[in-house]
C-alpha positions in Angstrom: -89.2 -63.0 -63.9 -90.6 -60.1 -65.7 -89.5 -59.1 -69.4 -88.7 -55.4 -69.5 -92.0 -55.3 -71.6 -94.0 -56.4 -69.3 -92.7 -54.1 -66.1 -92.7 -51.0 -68.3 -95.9 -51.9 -69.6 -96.9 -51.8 -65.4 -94.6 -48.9 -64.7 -96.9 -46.8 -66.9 -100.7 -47.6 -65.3 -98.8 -47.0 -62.3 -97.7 -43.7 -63.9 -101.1 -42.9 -65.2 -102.4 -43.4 -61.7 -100.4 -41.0 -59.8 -99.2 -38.5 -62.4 -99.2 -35.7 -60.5 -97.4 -37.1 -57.0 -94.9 -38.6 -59.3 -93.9 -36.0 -61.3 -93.5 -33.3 -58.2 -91.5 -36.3 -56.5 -89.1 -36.0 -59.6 -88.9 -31.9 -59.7 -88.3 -32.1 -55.9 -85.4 -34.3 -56.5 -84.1 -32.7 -59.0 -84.0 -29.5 -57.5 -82.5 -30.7 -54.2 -79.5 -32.4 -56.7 -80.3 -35.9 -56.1 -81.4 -37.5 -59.1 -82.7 -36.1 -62.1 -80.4 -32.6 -61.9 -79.4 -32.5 -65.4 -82.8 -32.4 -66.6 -83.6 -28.8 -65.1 -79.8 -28.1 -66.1 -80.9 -28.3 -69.4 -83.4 -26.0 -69.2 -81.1 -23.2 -67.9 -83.1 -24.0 -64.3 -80.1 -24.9 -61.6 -76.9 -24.1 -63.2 -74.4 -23.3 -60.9 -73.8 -20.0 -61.5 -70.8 -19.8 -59.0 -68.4 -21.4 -61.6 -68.2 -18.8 -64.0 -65.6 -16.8 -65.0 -65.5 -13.2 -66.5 -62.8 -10.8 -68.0 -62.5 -8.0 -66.0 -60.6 -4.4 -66.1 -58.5 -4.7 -63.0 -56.4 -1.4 -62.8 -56.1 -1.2 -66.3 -55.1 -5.1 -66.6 -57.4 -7.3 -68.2 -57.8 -10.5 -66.0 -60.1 -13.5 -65.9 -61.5 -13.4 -62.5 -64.5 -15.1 -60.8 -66.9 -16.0 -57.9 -63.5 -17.3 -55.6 -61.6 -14.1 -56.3 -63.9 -12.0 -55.1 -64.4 -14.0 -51.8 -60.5 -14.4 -51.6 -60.3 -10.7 -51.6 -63.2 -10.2 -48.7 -61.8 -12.9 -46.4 -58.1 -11.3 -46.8 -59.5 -8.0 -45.5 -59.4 -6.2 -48.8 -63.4 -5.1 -48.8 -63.3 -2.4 -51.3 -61.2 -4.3 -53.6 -63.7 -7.2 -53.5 -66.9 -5.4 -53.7 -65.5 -3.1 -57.1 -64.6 -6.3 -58.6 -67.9 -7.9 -57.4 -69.5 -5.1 -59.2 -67.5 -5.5 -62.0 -68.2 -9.0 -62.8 -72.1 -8.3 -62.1 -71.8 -6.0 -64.9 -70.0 -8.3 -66.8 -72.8 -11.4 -66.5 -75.6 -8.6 -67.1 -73.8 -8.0 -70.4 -73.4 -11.8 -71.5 -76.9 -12.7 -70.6 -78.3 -9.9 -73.0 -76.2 -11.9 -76.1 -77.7 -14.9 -75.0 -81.6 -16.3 -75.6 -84.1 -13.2 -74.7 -85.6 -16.3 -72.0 -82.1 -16.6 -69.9 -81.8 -12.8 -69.5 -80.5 -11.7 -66.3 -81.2 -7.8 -66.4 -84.6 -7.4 -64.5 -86.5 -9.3 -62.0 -86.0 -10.9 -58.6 -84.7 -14.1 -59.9 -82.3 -12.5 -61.8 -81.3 -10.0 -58.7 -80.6 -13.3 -56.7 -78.8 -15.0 -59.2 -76.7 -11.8 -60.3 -75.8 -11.2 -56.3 -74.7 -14.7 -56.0 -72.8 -15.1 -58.9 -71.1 -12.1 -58.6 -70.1 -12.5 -54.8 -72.0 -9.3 -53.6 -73.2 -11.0 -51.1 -70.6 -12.7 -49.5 -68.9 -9.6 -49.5 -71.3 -8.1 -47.3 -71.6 -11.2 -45.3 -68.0 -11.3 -45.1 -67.7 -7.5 -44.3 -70.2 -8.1 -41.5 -68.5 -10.7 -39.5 -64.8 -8.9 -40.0 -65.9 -6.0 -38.7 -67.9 -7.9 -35.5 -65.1 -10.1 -35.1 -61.1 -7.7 -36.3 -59.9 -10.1 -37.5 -59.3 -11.4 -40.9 -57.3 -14.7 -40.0 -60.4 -15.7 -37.5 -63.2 -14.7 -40.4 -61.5 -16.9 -42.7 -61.5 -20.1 -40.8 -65.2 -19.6 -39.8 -66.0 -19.4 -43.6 -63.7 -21.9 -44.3 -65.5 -24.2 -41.9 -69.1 -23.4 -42.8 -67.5 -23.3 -46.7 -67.0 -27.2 -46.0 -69.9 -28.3 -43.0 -73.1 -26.6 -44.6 -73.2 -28.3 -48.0 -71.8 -31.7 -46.2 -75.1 -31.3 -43.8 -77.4 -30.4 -46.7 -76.0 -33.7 -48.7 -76.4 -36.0 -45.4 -79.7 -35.1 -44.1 -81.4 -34.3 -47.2 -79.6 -35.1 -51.1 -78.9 -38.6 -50.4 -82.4 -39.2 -48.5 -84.4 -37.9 -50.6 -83.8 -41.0 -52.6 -85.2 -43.3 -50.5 -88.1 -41.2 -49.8 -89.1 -41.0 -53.4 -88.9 -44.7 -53.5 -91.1 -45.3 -51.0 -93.8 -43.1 -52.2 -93.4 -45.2 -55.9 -93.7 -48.3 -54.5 -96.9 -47.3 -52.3 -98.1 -46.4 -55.8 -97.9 -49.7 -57.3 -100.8 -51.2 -55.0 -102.7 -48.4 -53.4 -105.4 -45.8 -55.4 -103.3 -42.7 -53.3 -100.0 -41.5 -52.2 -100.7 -38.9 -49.7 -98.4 -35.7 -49.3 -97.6 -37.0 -46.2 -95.8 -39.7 -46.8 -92.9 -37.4 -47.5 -92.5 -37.5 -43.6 -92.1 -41.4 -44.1 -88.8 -41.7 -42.4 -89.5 -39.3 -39.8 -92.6 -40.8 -38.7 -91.1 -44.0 -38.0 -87.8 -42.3 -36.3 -85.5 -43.7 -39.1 -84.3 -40.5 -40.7 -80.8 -40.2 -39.4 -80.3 -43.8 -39.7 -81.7 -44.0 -43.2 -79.0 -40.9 -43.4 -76.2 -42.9 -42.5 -76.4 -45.8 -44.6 -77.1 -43.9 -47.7 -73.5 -41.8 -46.6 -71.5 -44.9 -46.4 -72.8 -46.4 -49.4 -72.2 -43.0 -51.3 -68.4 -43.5 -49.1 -67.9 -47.2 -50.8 -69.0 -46.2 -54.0 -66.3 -43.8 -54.1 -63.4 -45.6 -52.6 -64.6 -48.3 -55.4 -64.7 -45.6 -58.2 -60.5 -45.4 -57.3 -60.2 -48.7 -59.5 -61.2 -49.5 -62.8 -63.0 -52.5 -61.9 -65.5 -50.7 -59.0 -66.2 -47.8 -61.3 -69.1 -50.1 -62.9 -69.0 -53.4 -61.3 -69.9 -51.8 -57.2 -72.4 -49.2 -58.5 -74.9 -51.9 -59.5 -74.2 -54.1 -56.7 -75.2 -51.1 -54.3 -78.0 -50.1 -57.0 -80.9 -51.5 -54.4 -80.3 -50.2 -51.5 -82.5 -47.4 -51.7 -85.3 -49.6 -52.4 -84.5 -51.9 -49.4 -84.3 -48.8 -47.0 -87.4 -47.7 -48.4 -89.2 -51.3 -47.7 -87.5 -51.6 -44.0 -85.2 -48.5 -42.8 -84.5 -50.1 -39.6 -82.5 -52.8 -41.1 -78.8 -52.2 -40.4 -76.0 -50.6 -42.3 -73.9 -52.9 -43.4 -77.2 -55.8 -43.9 -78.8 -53.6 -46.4 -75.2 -53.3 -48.5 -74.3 -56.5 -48.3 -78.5 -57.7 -49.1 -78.0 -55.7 -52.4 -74.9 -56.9 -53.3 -76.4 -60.8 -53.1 -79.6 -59.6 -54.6 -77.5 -58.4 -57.4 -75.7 -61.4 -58.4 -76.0 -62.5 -62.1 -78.3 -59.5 -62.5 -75.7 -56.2 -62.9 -75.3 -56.9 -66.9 -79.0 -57.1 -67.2 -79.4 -54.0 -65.1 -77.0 -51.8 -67.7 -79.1 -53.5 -70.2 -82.7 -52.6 -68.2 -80.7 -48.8 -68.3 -79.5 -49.1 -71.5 -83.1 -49.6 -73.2 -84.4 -46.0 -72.0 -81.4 -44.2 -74.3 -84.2 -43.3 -76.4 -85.8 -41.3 -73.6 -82.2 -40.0 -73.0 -81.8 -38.6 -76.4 -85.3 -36.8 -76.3 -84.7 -35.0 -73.3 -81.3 -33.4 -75.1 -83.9 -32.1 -78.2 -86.4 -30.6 -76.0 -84.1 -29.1 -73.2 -85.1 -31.6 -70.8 -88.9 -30.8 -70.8 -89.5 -34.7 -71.6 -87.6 -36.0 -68.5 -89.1 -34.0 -65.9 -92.9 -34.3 -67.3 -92.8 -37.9 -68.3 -89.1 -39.9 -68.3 -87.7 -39.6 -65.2 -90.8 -40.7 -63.3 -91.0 -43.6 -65.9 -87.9 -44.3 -65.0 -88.4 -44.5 -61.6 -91.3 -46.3 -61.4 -89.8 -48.8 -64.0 -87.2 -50.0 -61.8 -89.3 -50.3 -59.0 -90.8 -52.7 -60.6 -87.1 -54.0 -61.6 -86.5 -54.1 -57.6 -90.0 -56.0 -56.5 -88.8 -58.7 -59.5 -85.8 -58.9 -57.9 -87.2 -59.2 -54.3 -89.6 -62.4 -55.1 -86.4 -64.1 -56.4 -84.2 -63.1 -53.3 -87.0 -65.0 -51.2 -87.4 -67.5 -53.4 -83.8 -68.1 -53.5 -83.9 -67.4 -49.1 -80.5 -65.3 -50.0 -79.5 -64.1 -46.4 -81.5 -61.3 -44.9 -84.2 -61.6 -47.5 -86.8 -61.8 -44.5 -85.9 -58.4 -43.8 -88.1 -57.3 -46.6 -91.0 -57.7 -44.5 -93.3 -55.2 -45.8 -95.9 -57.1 -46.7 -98.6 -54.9 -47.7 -96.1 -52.7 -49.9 -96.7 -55.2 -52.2 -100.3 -56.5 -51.5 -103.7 -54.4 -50.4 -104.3 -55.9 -46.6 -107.6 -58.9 -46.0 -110.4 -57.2 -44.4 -109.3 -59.4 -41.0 -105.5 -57.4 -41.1 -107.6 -54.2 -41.7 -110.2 -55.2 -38.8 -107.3 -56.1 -36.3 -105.4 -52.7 -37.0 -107.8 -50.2 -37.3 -110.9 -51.7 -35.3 -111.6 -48.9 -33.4 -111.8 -47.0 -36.9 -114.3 -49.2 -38.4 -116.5 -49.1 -35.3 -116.6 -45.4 -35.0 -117.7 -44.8 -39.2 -120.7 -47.8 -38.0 -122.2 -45.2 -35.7 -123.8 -42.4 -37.0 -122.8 -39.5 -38.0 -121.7 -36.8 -35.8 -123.9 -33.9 -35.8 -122.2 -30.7 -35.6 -125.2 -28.7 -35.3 -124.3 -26.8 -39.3 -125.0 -23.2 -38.5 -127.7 -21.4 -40.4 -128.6 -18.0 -42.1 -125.6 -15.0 -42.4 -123.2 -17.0 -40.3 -123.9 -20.7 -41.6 -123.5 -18.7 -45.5 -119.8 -17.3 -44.6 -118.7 -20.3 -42.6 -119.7 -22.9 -46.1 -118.4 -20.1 -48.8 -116.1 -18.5 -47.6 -114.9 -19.8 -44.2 -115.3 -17.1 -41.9 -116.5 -17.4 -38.2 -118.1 -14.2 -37.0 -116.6 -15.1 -33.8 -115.0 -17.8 -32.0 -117.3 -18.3 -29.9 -117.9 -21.4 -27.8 -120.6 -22.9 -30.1 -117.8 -22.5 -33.1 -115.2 -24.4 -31.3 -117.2 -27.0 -30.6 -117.8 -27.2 -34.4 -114.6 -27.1 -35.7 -113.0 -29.5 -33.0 -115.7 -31.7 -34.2 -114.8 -31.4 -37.9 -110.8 -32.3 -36.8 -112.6 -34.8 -35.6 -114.0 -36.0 -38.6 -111.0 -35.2 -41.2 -108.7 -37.4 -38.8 -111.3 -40.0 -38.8 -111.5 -39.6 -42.7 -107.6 -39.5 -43.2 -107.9 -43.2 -40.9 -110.8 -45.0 -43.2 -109.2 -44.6 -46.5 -106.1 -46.6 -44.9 -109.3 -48.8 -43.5 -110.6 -48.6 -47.3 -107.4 -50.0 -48.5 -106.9 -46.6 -50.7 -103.4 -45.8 -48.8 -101.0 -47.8 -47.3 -101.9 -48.9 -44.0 -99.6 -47.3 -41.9 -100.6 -49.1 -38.8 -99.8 -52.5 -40.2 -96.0 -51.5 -41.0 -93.5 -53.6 -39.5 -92.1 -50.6 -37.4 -94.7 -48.9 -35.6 -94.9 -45.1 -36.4 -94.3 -42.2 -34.1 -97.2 -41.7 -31.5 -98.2 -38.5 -30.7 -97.4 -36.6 -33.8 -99.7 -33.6 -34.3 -101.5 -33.2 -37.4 -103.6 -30.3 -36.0 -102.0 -27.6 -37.7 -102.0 -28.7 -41.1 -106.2 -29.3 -41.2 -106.3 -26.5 -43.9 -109.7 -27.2 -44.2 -111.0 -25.5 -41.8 -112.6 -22.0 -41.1 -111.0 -19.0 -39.6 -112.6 -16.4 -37.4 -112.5 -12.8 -38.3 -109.8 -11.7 -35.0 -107.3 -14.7 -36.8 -107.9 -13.0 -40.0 -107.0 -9.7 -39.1 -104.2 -10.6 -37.5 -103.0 -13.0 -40.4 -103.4 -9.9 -42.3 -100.6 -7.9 -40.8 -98.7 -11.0 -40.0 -97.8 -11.2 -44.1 -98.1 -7.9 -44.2 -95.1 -7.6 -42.4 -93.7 -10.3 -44.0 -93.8 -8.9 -47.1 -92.3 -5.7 -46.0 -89.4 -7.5 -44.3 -88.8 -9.6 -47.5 -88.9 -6.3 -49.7 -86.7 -3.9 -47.7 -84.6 -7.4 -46.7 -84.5 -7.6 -50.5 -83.3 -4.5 -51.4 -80.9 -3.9 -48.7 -79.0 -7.5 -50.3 -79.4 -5.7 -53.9 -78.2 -2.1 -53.2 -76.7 -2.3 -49.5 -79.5 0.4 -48.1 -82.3 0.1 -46.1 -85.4 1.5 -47.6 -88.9 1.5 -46.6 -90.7 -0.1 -49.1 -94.4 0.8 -49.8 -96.9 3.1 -50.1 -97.2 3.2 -46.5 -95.5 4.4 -44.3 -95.6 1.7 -41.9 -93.9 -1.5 -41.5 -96.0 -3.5 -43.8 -97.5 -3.8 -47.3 -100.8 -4.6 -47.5 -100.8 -6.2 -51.0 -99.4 -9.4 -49.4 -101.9 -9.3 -46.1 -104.9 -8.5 -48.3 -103.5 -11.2 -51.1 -103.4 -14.1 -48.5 -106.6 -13.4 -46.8 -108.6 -13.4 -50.2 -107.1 -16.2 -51.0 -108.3 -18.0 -47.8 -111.7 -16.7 -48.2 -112.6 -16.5 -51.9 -110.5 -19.6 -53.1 -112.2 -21.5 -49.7 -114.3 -24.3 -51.4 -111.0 -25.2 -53.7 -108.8 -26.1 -50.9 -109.6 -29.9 -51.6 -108.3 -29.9 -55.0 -104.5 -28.5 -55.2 -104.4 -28.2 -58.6 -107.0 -26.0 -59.0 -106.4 -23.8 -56.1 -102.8 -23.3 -57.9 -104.6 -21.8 -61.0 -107.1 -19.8 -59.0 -104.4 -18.3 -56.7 -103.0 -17.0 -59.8 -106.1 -15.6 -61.4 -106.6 -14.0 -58.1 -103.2 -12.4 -57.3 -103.1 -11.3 -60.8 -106.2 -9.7 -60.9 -105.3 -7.9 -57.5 -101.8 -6.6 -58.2 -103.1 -5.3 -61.2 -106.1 -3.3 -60.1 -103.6 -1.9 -57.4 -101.4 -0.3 -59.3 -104.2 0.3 -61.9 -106.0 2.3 -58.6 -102.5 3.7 -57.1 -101.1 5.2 -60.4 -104.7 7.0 -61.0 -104.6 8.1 -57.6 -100.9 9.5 -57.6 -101.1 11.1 -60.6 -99.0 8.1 -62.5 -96.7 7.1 -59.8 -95.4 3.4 -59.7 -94.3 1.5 -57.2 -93.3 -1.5 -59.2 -93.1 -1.5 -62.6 -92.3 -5.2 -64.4 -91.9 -3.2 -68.3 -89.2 -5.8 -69.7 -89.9 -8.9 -68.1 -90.9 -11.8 -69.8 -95.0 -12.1 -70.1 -95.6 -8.6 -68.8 -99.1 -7.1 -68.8 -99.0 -3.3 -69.2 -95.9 -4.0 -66.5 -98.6 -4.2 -64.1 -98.0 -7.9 -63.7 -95.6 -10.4 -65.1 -95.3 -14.5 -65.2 -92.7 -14.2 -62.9 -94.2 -12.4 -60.1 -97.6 -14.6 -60.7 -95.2 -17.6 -59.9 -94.1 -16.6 -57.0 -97.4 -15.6 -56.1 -98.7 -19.1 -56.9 -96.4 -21.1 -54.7 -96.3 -18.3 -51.9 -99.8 -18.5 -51.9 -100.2 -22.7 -52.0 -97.7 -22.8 -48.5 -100.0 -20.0 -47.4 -103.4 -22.1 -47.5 -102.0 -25.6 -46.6 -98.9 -24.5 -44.5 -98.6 -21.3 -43.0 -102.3 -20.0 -42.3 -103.3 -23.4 -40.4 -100.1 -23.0 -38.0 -100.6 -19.8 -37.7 -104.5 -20.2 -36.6 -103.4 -22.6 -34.6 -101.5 -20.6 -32.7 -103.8 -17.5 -32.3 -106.4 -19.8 -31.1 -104.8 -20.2 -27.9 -104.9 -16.2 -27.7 -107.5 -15.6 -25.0 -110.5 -13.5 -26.7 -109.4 -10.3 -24.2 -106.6 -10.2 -25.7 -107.0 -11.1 -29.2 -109.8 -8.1 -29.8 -107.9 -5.2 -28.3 -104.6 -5.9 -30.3 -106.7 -6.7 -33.4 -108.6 -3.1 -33.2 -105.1 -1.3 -31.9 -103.7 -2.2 -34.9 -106.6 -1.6 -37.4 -106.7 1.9 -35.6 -102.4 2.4 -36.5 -102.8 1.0 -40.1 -106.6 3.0 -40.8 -104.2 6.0 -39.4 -101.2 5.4 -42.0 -103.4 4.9 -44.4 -105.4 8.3 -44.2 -101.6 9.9 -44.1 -100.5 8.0 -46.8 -103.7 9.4 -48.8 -102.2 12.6 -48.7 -98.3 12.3 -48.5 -97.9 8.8 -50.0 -94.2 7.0 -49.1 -92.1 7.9 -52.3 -88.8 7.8 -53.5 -85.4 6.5 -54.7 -86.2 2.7 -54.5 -89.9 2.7 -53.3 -91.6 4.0 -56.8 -90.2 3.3 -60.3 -89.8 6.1 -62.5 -91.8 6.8 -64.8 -91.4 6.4 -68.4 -91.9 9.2 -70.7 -91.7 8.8 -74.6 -89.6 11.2 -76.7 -89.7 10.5 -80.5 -91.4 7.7 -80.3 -88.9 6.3 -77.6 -89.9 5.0 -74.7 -87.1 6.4 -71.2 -87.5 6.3 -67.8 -88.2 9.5 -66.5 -85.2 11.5 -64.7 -85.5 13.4 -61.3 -83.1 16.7 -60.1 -83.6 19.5 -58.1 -84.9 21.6 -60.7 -87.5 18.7 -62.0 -88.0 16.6 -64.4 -86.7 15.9 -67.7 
């Protein structure tokens, strides 16, 4: 067997080979809660904010009162009582976050709305409110939200937290052998049809470990004789139940000691991550960690089948551990290997004006007969692509794993690379167009309890997000193939646009606003902010490799007759709202932010009445 030396020592060129992967395998599970959740704790990033509890002026009594008071108070019937002291505590947490570090500051921002509105109870009050009055009846909204209090975070830790573990194993040990870990491989489980299973076992392990944790003895002894089970699920998820608990538990033998130990030695690590608020655990230590004990488990695994301890031939994942022999490969994926010896397809690449848009930027004129042909032929070619780098040996050979995957799973609608005619466009456009306006005025209704129409419009959308997405589609087009770049162009990008907007609109209007990020943290001009830009990033990522290629997908199968009237009725609408907005542009209490006027050298939001302003 290995000395811990010599598997860290392999741990970290496995590291270095998938940085990336590894690391957003770790943020993922530490966001979800399950592994890794005290490092972004420390960072202020996931504290619960529901356990808090504030002093409060309750009728002239000073009380501590919290999160459960306040949904106590809704679910008794007593609305108004629960929304003032909702309101109160609100206040309260705006007022202790301005004594804390400038960083953790909860006064501005859409983070800080959400986390304000949750911690407060706001809204659950209105949630609460909501069913009551659909419903009468206090008694009957109280067991519903007692119910869903108990079901929803029981589903979210049984079909996700306690998976996720085994997911993220898998996708270390593929590491170990293979040059690449593709994103897909997150749909592991589902693609062999052993989620719910895989579900299941991790539940009852997570039931014995706390039945065990009721004596002394189980505390320690039964959480490292369950320690591999993740790892064997990983390897073979059909195995059963109790044969994967019981395979751990024999695999374990003589090794739990030297296990601690193995977890012991990375204290070191432990102690960093407390000095830098966790920054060293979530960009190098918990993936080390990870990928260390992987290593731990394949050690481990060649003694259990040395040894034949029972069930040890249901680790039978052969090329987990070892790159398949070109006769494996030739058996498997045959048909893949004949169809790269023939030549390659000619798509017949289009030329001049239309050939120039389709390779920079894209965009098909139209979708025309000729241009379906072409992009069915370049699926074609990217599913044939995906299938020779398994035939390469450069992934994990999917076809050779013990359980045969799902057939008939369509990977159509996430070819983001692809090009998008002008009628998808459009209609992408108002698509997030509306979206955005539905998030905003959903937004602000949670905030303030109104419905406002956000905008400068006056229609249902707002064109900064329609506009945003489809320049990032077309300008950002030749970066699709490399994520990390495409990140850090989406955010030059949506910068760039949101500040020229309200550079253009506040010239316009004569020095209207409608947003104004002035006090948040990296603000320019309060034009734009690192927040927003954030948000902009990963909205935008989900728009080119999620959303846009289901969406195309979709409108695709919109027959042409169709697709070109609705796309010019609503250019005609928003061309139309967009001439009346030129002239009476959509303003007011929560749609522009008032402006800030400087008296003595002080800078103070500017104050409307009916007589002007002051």
């Amino acid at each position: 067997m290995k000395t811990r030396k010599d598997m860290k020592r392999q741990a970290v060129a496995c590291l270095k080979k998938h940085y990336f992967i590894f690391v957003a395998v770790c943020l993922i599970s530490a966001y979800l809660g399950s592994e890794f959740s005290l490092s972004i704790r420390r960072l202020g990033i996931g504290v619960n904010p529901l356990d808090n509890v504030y002093t409060v002026n309750m009728g002239g009594l000073v009380v501590h009162q919290g999160l459960s008071d306040v949904v106590d108070k809704a679910l008794q019937g007593q609305i108004s009582e629960g929304r003032e002291l909702s309101r109160q505590i609100r206040q309260q947490a705006i007022d202790d976050s301005k004594d804390d570090h400038p960083s953790f500051a909860r006064t501005k921002g859409v983070l800080a709305g959400i986390i304000n509105d949750i911690s407060s109870g706001s809204i659950f009050v209105t949630l609460i409110a909501a069913v009551h009055s659909l419903l009468g009846s206090a008694d009957v909204t109280m067991n519903i939200f007692i119910v869903l209090s108990f079901f929803m975070p029981l589903m979210l830790w049984f079909f996700l937290q306690n998976m996720f573990i085994v997911v993220s194993r898998r996708m270390f040990l593929e590491g170990r052998c293979y040059k690449k870990v593709p994103i897909r491989r997150f749909l592991f489980l589902f693609s062999v049809r052993r989620w719910l299973k895989t579900c299941w076992t991790m539940a009852v392990v997570s039931v014995f470990e706390i039945l065990w944790a009721l004596t002394i003895v189980g505390i320690f002894v039964k959480y490292y004789s369950y320690y591999l089970v993740p790892y064997i699920l990983a390897e073979n998820p059909d195995i059963g139940t109790l044969e994967a608990i019981s395979l751990s538990r024999k695999m374990m033998v003589g090794h739990k000691w030297q296990c601690f130990v193995f977890e012991l030695s990375f204290l070191g690590w432990d102690l960093l991550g407390l000095v830098t608020l966790g920054i060293t655990d979530l960009l190098f230590a918990s993936p080390y960690k990870v990928a260390s004990f992987c290593e731990y488990y394949v050690e481990l695994r060649h003694l259990a089948k040395a040894q034949e301890v029972e069930n040890a031939w249901k680790l039978n994942d052969v090329y987990l551990y070892q790159t398949a022999s070109p006769q494996d490969i030739a058996f498997a994926y045959g048909d893949v290997l004949k169809i790269l010896k023939r030549p390659v397809e000619d798509l017949s690449e289009f030329t001049g004006f239309r050939g120039f848009l389709m390779r920079w930027f894209g965009v098909l004129l139209m979708y025309t007969k000729r241009e379906r042909a072409y992009e069915e032929g370049q699926a074609r070619l990217q599913r044939i692509a995906a299938l020779r780098e398994a035939a390469d040996g450069e992934v994990y050979p999917s076809r050779l794993f013990p359980l045969p995957e799902r057939a008939g799973i369509r990977i159509e609608p996430l070819r983001y690379i692809r090009n998008y005619s002008m009628a998808s466009l459009v209609l992408m456009f108002f698509i997030f167009s509306m979206f955005g306006w539905l998030w905003e005025v959903c937004l602000h209704m949670v905030n303030h309890g109104v419905f406002v129409n956000r905008g400068v419009l006056h229609g249902p959308w707002l064109p900064i997000y329609g506009s945003g997405a489809v320049l990032i589609l077309v300008l950002l087009k030749r970066l699709r193939a490399h994520p990390v770049k495409e990140f850090f162009a989406i955010l030059f990008l949506c910068g760039f646009v949101e500040y020229m907007t309200s550079w253009v609109l506040e010239g316009l209007t004569g020095g209207k606003r409608w947003w104004d990020y002035t006090g948040y943290f990296l603000n320019l001009h309060g034009r734009i902010c690192a927040e927003g830009l954030l948000v902009f990033g990963i909205g935008g990522m989900i728009v080119v490799y999620v959303a846009a290629p289901i969406l195309d997908s979709v409108l695709r199968r919109i027959r042409r007759k169709v697709m070109v009237p609705l796309c010019i009725g609503l250019l005609c609408l928003f061309l139309g709202d967009l001439a009346w907005s030129a002239i009476t542009p959509n303003t007011g209490t929560g749609i522009t932010a008032p402006q800030i006027v400087t008296v003595r050298g002080e800078q103070y939001p500017q104050i409307t009445t009916e007589k002007g302003s002051f």
